[in-house]
N, C-alpha and C positions, 0 to 999 in steps of 0.2 A: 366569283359569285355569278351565277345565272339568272336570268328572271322567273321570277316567281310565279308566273300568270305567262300565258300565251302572247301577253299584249303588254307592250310595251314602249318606254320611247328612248331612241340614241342618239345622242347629240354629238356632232363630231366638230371639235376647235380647230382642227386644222380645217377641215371642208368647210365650217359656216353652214351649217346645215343640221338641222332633227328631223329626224325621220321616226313616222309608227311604225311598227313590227309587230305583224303577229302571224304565229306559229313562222318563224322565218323567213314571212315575205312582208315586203315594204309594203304600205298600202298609201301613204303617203310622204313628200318630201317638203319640207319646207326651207328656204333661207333664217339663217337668224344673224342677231352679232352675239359672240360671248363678248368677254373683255378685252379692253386695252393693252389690260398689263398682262394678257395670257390666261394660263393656268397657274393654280395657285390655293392651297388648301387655309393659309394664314388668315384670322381676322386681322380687317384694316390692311390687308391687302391690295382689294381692289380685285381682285382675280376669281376667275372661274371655277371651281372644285371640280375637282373630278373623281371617278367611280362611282357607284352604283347610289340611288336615290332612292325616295319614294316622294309620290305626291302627295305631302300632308295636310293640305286643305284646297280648295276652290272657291276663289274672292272672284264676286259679278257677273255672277250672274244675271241676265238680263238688263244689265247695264249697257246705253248705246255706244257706238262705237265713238272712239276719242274722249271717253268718259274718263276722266282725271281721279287717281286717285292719290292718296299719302298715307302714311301709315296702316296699308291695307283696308283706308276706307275712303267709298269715292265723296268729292268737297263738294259734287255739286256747278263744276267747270266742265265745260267740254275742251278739248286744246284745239286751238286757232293757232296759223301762224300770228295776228295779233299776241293773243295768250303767251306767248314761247317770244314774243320781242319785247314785251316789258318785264320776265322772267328769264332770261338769256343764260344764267346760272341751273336753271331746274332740272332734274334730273324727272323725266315724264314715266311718268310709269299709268299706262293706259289700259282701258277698255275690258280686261280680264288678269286676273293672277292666277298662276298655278305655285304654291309655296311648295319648296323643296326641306324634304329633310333628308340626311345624310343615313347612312345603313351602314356606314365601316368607321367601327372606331377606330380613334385614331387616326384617323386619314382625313372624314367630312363628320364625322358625328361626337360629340362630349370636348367640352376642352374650347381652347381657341382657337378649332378648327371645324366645329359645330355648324354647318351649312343653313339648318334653321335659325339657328341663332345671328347667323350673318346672315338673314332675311335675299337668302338666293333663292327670287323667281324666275317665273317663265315668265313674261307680261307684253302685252304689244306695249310698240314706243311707236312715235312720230313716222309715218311712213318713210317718210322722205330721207331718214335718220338711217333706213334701213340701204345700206348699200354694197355688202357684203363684206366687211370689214370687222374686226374685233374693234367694237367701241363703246362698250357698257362697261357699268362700275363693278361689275363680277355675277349679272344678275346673264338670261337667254333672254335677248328682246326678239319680237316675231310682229312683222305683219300685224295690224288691225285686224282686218278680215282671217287672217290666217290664224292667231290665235282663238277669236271665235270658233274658227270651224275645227281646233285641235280640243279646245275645252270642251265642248260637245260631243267629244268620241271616248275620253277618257274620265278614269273615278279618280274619285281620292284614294290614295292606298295603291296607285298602280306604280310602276317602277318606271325609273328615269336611270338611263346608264350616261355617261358625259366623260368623253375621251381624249386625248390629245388626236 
């Protein structure tokens, strides 16, 4: 499958890294973590999906950075290392969402292997968290500052490719 639009984003699990694309030049590169456990199309998993995506919404806008959210909505917290040491368990999911839905059935979309429905975002997480390593529950964590500046370039409806 191709992209559907000139612009786009690819995520690559082995590198740790999504980069924009458009018309087939990189215009930016960013670090990210996938997951722990890999790749991985199963709910309850824990794993990455991979093939081709789409961005089916954009949660936070104008929300400041370290802005705490759950359930796709922010609580009202900023994250602190405080925050994160009486919380030691939480799983941070910060300052911007980009919600992924899947485009290949069968592989990431219908069934229990539905990428929306296993709630795989884009989202910054804890800076510090970020160290080039697969260490998410199956979600793309990115930079504070760097998912700001990737939410601001792209719509909802754009495509998201994510590869071993």
């Amino acid at each position: 499958m191709q992209p559907f639009s000139a612009l786009y984003l690819d995520v690559s699990i082995a590198g740790q890294q999504l980069r924009l694309i458009e018309n087939g030049k990189c215009l930016q590169a960013y670090p990210v973590s996938t997951a722990k456990n890999g790749p991985g199309q199963q709910k309850g998993s824990f794993c990455t999906p991979i093939g081709w995506h789409r961005i089916r919404a954009k949660i936070g806008a104008g929300a400041p950075l370290n802005a705490v959210f759950v359930g796709r909505r922010q609580t009202g917290e900023i994250y602190t290392p405080q925050l994160a040491a009486a919380q030691p368990q939480r799983d941070w999911i910060l300052t911007r969402i980009l919600w992924l839905g899947g485009l290949e059935s069968g592989i990431n979309r219908y069934g229990d292997v539905d990428s929306a429905w296993r709630y795989i975002y884009i989202h910054g997480s804890p800076d510090h968290l970020l160290y080039g390593d697969p260490a998410s529950h199956g979600c793309i964590r990115m930079l504070n500052a760097d998912v700001v500046a990737l939410y601001d370039q792209v719509t909802a409806g754009c495509r998201v490719y994510i590869h071993e």
